[in-house]
C-alpha positions as CSV (number, residue, x, y, z in Angstrom):
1,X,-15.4,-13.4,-33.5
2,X,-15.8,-13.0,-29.5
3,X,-12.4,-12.1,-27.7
4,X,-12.4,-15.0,-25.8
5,X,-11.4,-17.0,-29.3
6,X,-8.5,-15.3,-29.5
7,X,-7.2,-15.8,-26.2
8,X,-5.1,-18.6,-25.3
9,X,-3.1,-18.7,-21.9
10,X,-5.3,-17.5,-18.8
11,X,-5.3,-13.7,-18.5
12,X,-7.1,-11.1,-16.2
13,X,-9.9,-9.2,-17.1
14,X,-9.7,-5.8,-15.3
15,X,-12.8,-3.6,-15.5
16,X,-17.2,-4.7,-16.7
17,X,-15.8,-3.4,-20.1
18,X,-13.1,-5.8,-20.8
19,X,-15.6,-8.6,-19.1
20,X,-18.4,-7.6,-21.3
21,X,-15.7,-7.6,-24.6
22,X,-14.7,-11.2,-23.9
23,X,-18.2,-12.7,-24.3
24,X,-19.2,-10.0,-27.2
25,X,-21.9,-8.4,-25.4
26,X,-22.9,-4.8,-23.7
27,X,-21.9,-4.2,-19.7
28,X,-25.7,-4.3,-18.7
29,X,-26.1,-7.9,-20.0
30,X,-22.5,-9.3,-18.2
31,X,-23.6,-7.3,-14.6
32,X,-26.9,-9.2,-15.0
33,X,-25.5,-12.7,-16.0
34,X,-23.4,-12.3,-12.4
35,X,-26.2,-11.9,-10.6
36,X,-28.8,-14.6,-12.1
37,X,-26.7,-16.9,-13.2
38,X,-23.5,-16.8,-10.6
39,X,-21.2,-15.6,-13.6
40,X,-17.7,-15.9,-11.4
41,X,-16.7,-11.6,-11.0
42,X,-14.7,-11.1,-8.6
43,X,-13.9,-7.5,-6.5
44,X,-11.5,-5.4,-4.4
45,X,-11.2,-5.7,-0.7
46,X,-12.4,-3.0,1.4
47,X,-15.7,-2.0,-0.1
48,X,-18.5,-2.4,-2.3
49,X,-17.4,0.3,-4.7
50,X,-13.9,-1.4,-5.7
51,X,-12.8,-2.4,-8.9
52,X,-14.0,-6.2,-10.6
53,X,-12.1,-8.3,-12.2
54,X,-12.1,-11.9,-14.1
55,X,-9.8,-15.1,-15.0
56,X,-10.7,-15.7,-18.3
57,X,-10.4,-19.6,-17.3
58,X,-13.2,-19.7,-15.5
59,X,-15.3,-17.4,-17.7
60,X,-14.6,-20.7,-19.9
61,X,-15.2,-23.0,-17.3
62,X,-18.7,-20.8,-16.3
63,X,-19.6,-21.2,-20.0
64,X,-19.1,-24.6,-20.5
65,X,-21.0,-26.0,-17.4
66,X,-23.8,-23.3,-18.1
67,X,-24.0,-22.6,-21.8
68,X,-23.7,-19.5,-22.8
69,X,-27.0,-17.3,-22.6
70,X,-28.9,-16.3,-25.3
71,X,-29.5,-12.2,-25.2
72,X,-33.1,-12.6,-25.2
73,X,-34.8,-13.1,-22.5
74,X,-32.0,-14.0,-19.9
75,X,-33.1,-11.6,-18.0
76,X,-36.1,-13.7,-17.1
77,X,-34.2,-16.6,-16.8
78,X,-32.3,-17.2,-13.0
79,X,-30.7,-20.6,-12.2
80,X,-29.6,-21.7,-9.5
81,X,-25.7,-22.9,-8.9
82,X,-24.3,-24.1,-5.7
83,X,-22.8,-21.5,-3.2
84,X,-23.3,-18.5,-5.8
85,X,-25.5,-15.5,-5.0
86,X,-24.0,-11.9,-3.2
87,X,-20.9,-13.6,-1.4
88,X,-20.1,-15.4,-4.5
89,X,-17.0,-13.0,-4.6
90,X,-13.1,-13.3,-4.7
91,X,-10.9,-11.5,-2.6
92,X,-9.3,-9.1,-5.1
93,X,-6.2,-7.9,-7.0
94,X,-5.4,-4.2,-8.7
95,X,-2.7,-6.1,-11.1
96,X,-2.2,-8.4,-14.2
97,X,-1.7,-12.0,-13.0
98,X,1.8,-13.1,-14.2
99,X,0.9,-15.2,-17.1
100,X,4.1,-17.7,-16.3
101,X,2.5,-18.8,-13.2
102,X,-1.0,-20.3,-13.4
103,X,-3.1,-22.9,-11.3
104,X,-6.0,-24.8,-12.3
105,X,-8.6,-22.4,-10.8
106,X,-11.0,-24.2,-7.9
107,X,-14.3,-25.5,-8.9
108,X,-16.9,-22.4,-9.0
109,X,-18.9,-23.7,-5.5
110,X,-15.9,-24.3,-3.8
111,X,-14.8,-20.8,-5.5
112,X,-18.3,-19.2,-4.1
113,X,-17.9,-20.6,-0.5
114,X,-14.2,-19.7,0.2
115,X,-14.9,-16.4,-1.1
116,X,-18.0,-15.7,1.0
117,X,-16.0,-15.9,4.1
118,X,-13.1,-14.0,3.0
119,X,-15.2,-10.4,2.0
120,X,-16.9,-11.3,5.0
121,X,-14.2,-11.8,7.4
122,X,-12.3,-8.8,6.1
123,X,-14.8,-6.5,6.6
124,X,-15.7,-7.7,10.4
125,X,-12.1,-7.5,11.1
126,X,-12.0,-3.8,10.3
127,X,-14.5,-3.3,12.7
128,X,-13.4,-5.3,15.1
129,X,-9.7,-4.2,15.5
130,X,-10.0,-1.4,18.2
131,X,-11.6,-3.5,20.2
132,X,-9.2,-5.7,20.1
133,X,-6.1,-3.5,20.2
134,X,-7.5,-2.0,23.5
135,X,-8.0,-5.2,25.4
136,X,-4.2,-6.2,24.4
137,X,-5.4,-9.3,22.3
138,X,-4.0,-9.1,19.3
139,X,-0.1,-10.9,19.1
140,X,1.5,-13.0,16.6
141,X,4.8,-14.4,15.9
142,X,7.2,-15.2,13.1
143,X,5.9,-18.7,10.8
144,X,8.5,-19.8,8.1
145,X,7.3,-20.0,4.6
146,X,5.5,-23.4,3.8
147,X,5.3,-24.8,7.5
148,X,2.6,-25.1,9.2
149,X,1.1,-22.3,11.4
150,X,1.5,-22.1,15.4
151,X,-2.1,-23.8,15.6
152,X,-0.7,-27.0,13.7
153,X,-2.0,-26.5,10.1
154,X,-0.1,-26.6,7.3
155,X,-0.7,-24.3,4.3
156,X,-2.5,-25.8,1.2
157,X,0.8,-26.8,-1.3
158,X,-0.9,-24.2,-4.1
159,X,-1.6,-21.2,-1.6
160,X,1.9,-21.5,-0.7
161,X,3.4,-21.3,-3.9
162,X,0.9,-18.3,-4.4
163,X,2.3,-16.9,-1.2
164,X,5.7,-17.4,-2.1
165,X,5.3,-15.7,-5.6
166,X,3.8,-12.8,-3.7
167,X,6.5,-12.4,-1.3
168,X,8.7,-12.2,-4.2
169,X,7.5,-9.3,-6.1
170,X,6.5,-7.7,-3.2
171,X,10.3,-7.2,-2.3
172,X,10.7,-5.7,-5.4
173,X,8.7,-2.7,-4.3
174,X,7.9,-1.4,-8.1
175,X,4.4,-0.4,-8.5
176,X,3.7,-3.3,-11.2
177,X,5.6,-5.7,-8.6
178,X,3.1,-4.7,-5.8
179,X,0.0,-5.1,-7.9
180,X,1.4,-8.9,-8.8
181,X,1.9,-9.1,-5.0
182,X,-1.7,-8.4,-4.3
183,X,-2.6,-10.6,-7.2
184,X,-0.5,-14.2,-5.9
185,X,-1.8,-13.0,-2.1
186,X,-5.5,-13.3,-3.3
187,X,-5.0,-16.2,-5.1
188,X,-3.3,-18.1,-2.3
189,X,-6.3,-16.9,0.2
190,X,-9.2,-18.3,-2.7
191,X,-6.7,-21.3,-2.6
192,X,-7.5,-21.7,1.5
193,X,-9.3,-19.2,2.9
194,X,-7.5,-20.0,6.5
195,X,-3.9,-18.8,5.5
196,X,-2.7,-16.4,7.8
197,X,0.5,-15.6,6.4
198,X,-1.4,-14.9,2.8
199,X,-3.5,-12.7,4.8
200,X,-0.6,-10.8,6.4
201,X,1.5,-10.4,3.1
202,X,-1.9,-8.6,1.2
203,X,-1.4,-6.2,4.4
204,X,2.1,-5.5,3.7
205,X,1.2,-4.9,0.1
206,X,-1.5,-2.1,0.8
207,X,0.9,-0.8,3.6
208,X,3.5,-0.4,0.6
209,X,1.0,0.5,-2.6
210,X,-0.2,4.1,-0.8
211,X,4.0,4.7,-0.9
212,X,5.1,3.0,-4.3
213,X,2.0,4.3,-6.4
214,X,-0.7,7.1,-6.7
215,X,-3.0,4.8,-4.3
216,X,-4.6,7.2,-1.4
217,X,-4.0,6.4,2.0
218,X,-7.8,6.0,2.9
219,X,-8.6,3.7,0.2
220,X,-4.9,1.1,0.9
221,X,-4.7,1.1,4.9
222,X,-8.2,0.3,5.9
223,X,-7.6,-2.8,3.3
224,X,-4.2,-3.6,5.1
225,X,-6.0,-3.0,8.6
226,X,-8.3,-5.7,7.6
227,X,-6.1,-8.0,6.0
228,X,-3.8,-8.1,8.9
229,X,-6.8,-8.8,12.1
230,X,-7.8,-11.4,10.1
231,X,-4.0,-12.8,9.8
232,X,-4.0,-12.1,13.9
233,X,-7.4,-14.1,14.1
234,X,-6.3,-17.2,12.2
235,X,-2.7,-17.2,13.9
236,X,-2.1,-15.1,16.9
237,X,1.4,-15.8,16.8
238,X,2.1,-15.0,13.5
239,X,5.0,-12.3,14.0
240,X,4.1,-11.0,10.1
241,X,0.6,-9.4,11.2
242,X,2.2,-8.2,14.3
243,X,4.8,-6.0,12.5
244,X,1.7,-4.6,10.1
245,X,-0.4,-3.5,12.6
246,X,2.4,-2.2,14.1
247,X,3.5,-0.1,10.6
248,X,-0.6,0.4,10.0
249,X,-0.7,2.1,13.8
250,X,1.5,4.3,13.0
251,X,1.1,6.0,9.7
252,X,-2.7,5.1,10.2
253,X,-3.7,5.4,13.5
254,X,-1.2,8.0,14.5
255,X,-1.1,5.3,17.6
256,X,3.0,5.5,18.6
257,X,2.0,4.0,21.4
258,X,-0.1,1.5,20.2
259,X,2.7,1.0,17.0
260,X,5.0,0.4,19.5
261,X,3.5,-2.4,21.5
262,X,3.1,-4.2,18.2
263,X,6.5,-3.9,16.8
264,X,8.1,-5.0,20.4
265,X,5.6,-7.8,20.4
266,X,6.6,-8.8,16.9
267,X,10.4,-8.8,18.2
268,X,9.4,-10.4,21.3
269,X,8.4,-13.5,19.4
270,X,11.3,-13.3,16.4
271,X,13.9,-11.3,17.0
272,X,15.0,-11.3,13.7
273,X,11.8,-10.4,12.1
274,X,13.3,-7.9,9.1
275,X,10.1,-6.3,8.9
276,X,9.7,-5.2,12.3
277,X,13.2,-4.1,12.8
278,X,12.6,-1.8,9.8
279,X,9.4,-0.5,9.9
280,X,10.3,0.2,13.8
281,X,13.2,2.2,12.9
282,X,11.3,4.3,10.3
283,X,8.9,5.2,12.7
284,X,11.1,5.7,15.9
285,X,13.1,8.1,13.8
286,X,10.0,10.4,12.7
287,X,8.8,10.4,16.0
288,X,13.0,12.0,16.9
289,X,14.3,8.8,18.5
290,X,17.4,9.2,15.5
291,X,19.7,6.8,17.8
292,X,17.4,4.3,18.4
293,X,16.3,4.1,14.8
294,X,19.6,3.9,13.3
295,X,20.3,0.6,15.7
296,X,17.1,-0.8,14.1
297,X,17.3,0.0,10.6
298,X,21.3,-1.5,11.2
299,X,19.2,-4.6,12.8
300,X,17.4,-5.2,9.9
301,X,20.2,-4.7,7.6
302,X,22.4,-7.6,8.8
303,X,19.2,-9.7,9.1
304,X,18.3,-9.0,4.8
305,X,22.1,-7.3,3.5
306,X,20.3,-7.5,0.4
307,X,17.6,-5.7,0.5
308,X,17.5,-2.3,-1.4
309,X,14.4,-0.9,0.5
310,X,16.2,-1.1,4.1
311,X,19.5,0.3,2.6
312,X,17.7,3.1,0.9
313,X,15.3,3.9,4.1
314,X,18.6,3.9,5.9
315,X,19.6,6.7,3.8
316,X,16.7,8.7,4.6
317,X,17.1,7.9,8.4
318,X,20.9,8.8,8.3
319,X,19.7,12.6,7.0
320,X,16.9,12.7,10.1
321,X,19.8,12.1,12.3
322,X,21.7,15.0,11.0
323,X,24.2,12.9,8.5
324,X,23.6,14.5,5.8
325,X,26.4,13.8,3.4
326,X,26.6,9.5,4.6
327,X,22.9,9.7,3.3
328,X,23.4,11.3,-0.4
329,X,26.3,9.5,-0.6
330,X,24.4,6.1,0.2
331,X,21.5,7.4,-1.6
332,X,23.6,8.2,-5.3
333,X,25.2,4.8,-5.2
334,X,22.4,3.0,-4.7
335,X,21.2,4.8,-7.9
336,X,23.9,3.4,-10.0
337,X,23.2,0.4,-8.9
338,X,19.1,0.7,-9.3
339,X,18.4,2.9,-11.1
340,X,14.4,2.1,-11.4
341,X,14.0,1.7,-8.0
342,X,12.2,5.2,-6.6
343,X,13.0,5.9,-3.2
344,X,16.4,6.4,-3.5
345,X,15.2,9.2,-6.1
346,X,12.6,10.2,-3.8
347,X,14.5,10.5,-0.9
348,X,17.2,12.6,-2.6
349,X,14.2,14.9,-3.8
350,X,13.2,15.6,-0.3
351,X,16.7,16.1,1.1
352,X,17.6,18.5,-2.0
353,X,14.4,20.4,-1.3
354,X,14.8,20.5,2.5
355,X,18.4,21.7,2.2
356,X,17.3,24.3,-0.3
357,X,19.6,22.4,-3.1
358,X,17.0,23.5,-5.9
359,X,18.4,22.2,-9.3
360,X,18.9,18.7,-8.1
361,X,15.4,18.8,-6.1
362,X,13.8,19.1,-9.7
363,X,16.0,16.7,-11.5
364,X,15.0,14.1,-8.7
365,X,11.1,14.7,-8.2
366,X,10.9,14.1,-12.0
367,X,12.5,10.7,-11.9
368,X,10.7,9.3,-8.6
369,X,7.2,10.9,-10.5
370,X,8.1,8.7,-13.6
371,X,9.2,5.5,-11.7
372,X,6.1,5.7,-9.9
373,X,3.9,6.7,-12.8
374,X,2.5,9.8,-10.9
375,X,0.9,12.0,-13.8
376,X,0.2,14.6,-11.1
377,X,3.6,14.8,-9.6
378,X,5.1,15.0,-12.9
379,X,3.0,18.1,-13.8
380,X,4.1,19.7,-10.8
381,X,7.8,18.8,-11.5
382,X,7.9,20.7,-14.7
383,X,5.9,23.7,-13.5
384,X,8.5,24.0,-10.9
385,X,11.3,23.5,-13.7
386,X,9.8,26.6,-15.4
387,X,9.6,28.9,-12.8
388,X,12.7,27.9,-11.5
389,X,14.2,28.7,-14.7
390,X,12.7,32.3,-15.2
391,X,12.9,33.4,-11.5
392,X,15.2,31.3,-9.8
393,X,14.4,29.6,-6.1
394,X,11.5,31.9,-5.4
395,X,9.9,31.3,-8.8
396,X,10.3,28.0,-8.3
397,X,8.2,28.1,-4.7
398,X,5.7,30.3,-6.2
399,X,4.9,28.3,-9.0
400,X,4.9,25.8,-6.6
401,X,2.6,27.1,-4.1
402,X,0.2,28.2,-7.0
403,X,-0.2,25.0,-8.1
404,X,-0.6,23.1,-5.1
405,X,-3.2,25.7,-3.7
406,X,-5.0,24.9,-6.9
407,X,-4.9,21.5,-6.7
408,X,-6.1,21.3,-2.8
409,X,-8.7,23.3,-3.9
410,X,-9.7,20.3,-6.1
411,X,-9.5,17.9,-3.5
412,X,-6.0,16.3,-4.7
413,X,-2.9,18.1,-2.9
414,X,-1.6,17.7,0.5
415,X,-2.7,20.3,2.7
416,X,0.6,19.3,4.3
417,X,3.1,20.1,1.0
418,X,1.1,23.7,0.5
419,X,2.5,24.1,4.8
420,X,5.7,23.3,3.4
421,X,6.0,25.5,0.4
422,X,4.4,28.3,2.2
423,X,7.1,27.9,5.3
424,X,10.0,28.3,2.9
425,X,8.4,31.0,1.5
426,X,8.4,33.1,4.4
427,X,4.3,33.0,5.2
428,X,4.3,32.0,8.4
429,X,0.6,32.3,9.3
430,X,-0.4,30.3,5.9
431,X,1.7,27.6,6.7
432,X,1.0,26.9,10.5
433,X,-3.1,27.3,8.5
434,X,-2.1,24.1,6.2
435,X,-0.5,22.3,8.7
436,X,-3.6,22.5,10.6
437,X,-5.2,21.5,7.8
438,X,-3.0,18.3,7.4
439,X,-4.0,17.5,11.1
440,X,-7.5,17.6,10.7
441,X,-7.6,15.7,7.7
442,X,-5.2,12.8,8.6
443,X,-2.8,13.8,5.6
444,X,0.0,10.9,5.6
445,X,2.7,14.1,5.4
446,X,1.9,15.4,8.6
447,X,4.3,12.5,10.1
448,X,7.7,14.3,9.0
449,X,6.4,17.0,11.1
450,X,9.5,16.6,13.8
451,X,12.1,15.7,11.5
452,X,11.7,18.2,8.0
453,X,13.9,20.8,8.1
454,X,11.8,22.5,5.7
455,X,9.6,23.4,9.1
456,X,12.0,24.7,11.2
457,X,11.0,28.7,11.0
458,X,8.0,27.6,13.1
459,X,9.7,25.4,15.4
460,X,9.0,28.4,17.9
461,X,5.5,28.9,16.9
462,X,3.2,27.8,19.9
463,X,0.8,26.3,17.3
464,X,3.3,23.9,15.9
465,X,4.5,22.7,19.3
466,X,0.9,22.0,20.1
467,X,0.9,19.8,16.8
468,X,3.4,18.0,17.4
469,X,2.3,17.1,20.8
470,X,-0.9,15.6,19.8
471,X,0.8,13.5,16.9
472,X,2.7,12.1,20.1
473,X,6.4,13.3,18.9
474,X,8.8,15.2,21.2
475,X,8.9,18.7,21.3
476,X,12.0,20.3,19.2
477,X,14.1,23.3,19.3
């Protein structure tokens, strides 16, 4: 019996393998059937080499209005079907669809010529964003959920339910909530193609999935880049885009400058855009502007008093500004209270290991690697509990460094965590080496360069005062 007589309710199918199960046959013969007879895969944003994936509705659908293909000789065989060919191609999801929420999928030529456009138009907009950053044309502006956009069109009803759904779980900030995100933003863009605000909420999912999960930074913001030109091109006044290009400036781009015109432009146009208030205080305080951030990320507070992200980033923002005990104290309670929500475990973990407070540093990295499902930060955590346990703090940073080197070595450590491990360890000349390292290789970590305390035996090194000059930061004492 094939596996698609078994299933009932419309599910994803998340890999060639799981495709190639459904119908009963080998991954050769499924690749082939996509490409001569328009079998409806669909694939990841931001290259050619992504992941595929599948409703099993409209493998159904596919079957019944071609018949499913005998093994022999289909390879000989190519019909024709409206719209299909190489564009023929939905913009993607990393996640499960939630099963509850389903929508009669669109017919597979309307399917082929939506998706077409969106690949395409992702993948000019990626190109086409310096440009337009330089000449000062990009802007948007704040568009309420369901209404129609500054240019007069109102959102097709099913995208907008999709939208809303995503917006949803994408508060929730878990790694399986952000993968649902991306799913219900993709599905409102194949539902109309011309959505900005769909557009602008798959940004703020990649933006989020390089920080909630064990995505790498190259592979989630050059997808959020794109995502969010193409929500500026469809609606320059969509306030949305304008806050991520703002957050994918900075930790991108290294831009503050640029970052900075976006955010203000965002607030320009809604001052009480959450988004832009908080993402603008996160990065004002790593660039050492702690007063001015604190107003912001109090901003954005009283604008969403419910949201556990802004409260928790607060935390972290309260320690930058010297507040140390306000931002455990915040940070613990807000553990009680969500306990499987990671950053207030991961921010604890970097406070505790910046203020040398060892035991609780390990109990903390282990629970943000296990909410985040992290295999190799879990590893590291109970390397470190071991040598920790046989030679105290020391041990602890040895078996750390050790690690980490080895890891780097292999392509998958932060040249910027070996800088940090090697600064408390006394080695000054291998640390300033890594945080070279992180420098010329764009490493995300290199942002808490002003700010971590776990730095501040080079703060009089020439070489880290250079750095931090050319990631545009004031210099520190």
């Amino acid at each position: 019996m094939h596996a698609r007589e078994q299933q009932g309710a419309n599910r994803r199918l998340n890999s060639w393998k799981e495709i190639a199960s459904f119908f009963g046959r080998d991954e050769r013969t499924v690749k082939r059937w996509e490409k001569q007879r328009g079998l409806p895969v669909h694939r990841v944003p931001g290259g050619e080499k992504g992941g595929v994936f599948v409703f099993t509705d409209e493998l159904s659908d596919w079957l019944e209005t071609r018949g499913e293909p005998s093994v022999a000789g289909d390879q000989n065989v190519v019909e024709e079907i409206p719209g299909a060919g190489s564009n023929s191609q939905v913009t993607p999801s990393e996640a499960t669809l939630n099963p509850d929420v389903t929508a009669a999928p669109p017919h597979r030529a309307t399917v082929a010529r939506i998706v077409g456009g969106v690949v395409l138009v992702l993948f000019l907009a990626s190109l086409t964003y310096k440009l337009q950053t330089r000449n000062g044309t990009t802007s948007a502006g704040k568009l309420d959920p369901g209404a129609a956009d500054s240019r007069g069109r109102a959102a097709n009803r099913d995208a907008e339910e999709f939208y809303l759904q995503g917006r949803y779980y994408w508060n929730k900030r878990t790694p399986d909530d952000l993968n649902r995100a991306v799913d219900f933003f993709t599905q409102a863009i194949v539902r109309d193609p011309n959505y900005a605000q769909a557009y602008a909420g798959l940004a703020d999912c990649y933006n989020l999935l390089r920080e909630y999960t064990a995505m790498p930074d190259k592979e989630a913001y050059p997808r959020a880049l794109a995502a969010a030109t193409k929500a500026v091109e469809l609606d320059d006044k969509l306030a949305d885009a304008h806050a991520s290009l703002g957050f994918i400036s900075f930790y991108w781009s290294w831009d503050t400058a640029t970052a900075e015109r976006e955010f203000q432009r965002a607030l320009d146009l809604d001052p009480n855009h959450v988004s832009a208030h908080h993402w603008y205080a996160t990065a004002l305080s790593l660039a050492g502007r702690e007063d001015e951030a604190l107003v912001e990320i109090e901003k954005a507070r009283k604008l969403d008093p419910n949201s556990t992200s802004i409260l928790a980033d607060k935390g972290l923002l309260l320690f930058n500004a010297g507040q140390r005990q306000q931002a455990v104290d915040l940070l613990k309670k807000m553990e009680a209270t969500e306990p499987e929500f990671a950053s207030p475990h991961r921010y604890l973990a970097d406070i505790y290991f910046q203020t040398a407070d060892y035991p609780h540093y390990l109990l903390e990295s282990k629970k943000a690697a296990q909410l985040m499902h992290d295999q190799q930060a879990l590893e590291l955590a109970a390397s470190a509990e071991k040598g920790f346990a046989e030679n105290g703090a020391r041990g602890m940073l040895q078996t750390l460094q050790a690690m980490q080197e080895r890891s780097y070595q292999e392509d998958r450590q932060s040249p910027y965590n070996l800088a940090l491990s090697y600064a408390l360890l006394g080695n000054r000349d291998k640390a300033l080496q890594y945080l070279q390292a992180a420098y010329d290789s764009h490493d995300g970590g290199f942002l808490t360069i002003a700010v971590n305390r776990a730095l501040v035996s080079l703060h009089s090194e020439p070489l880290y005062q250079a750095l931090l000059a050319r990631a545009g930061f004031r210099t520190v004492s």
